[in-house]
C-alpha positions in Angstrom: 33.4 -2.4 -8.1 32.9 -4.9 -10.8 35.6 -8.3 -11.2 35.6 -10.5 -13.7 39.1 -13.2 -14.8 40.7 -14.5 -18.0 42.9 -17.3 -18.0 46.1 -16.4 -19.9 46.6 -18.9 -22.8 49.9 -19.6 -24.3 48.5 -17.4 -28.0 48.8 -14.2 -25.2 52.2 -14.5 -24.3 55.8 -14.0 -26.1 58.3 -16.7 -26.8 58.9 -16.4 -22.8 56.0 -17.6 -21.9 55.1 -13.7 -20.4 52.2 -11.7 -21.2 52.6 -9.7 -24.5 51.5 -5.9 -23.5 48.8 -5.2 -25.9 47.1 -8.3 -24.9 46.4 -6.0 -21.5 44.4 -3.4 -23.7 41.8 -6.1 -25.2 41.5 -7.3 -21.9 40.9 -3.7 -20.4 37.9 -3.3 -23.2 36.4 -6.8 -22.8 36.4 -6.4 -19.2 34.3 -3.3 -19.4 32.0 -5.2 -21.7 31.7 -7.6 -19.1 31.1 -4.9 -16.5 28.2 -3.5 -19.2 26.6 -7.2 -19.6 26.4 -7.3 -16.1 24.3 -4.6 -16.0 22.2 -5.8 -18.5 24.0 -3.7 -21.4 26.0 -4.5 -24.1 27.2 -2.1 -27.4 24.8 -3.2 -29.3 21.8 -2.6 -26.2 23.4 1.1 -26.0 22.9 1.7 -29.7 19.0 0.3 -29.1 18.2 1.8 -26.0 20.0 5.1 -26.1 21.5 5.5 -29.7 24.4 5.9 -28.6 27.5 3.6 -28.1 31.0 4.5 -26.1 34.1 5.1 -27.6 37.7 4.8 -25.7 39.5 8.4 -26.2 42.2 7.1 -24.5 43.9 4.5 -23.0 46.9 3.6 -20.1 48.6 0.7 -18.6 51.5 0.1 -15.8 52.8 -2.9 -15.5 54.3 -3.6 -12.3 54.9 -7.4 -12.3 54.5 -10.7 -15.5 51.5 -12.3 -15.7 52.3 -16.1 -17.7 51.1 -18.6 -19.4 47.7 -20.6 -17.4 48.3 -17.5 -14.8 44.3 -17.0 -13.6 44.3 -12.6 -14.3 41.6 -11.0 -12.1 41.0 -7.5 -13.4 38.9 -5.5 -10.9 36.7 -2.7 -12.4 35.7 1.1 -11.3 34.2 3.7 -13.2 33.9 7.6 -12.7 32.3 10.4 -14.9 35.0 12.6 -16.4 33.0 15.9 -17.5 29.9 16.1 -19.1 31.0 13.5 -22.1 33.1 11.6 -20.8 33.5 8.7 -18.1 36.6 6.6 -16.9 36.8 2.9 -16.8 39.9 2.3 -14.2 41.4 -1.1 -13.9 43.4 -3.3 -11.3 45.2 -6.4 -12.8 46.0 -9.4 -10.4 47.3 -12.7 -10.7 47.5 -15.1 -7.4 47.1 -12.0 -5.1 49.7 -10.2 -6.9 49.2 -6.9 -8.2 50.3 -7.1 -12.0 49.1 -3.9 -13.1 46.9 -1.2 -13.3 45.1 1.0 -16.2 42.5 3.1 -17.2 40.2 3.6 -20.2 38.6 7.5 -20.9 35.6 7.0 -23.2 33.2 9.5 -24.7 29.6 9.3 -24.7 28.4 9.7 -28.5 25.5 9.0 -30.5 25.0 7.3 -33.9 23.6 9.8 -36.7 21.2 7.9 -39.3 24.7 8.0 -41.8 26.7 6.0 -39.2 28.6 9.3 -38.1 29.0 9.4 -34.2 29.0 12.4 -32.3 30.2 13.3 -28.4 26.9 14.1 -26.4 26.3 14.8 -22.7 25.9 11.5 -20.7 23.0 10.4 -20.2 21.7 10.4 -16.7 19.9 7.1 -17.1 23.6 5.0 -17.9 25.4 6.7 -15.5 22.6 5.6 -13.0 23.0 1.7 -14.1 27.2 1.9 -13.9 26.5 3.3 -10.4 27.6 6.8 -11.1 26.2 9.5 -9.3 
């Protein structure tokens, strides 16, 4: 399990002060790029390395409780293959111990033809190995 925080600045939220729900989905994707980095990965190391890069097929939130303005949100990080293409990100949002949400991200394991067309491959043994997927 991977965790990483963003500070929630008033530009996230509605005229409430409250998180504005699609503010959740950039923060499920950079949280996973966080998770990558941490693993010494990033897009644009994927692309070099393996010549391939991972695009979300789908995407889910709940939202069980606000998250505000200056709130600290902690977003814990787990992964799991899905198939032979495809792995899932899965995410828990907190804020002050409190459970504000959870989601998920499915993405696809594709590779980058020389005309910048991408196409869904098997995963590769050697990235599941560094997210820790067996």
């Amino acid at each position: 399990m991977f965790k990483t925080s963003f500070t929630i600045e008033w530009g996230d939220c509605d005229e409430a002060g409250i998180v504005f729900y699609p503010n959740y989905f950039y923060w499920l994707d950079c949280a996973f790029h966080h998770f990558l980095r941490e693993r010494g990965l990033s897009q644009r190391e994927l692309r070099k390395r393996f010549g391939a890069v991972t695009p979300i097929v789908a995407a889910h939130a709940d939202f069980k409780a606000p998250a505000r303005y200056d709130d600290i949100l902690d977003v814990e990080v787990s992964v799991q293959k899905l198939g032979e293409t495809r792995f899932q990100a899965d995410y828990k949002f907190s804020s002050g111990g409190k459970l504000v949400g959870t989601g998920y991200e499915t993405r696809a394991w594709a590779t980058v033809n020389a005309d910048g067309t991408i196409k869904g491959k098997p995963l590769d043994a050697e990235f599941l190995s560094i997210l820790g997927i067996t």
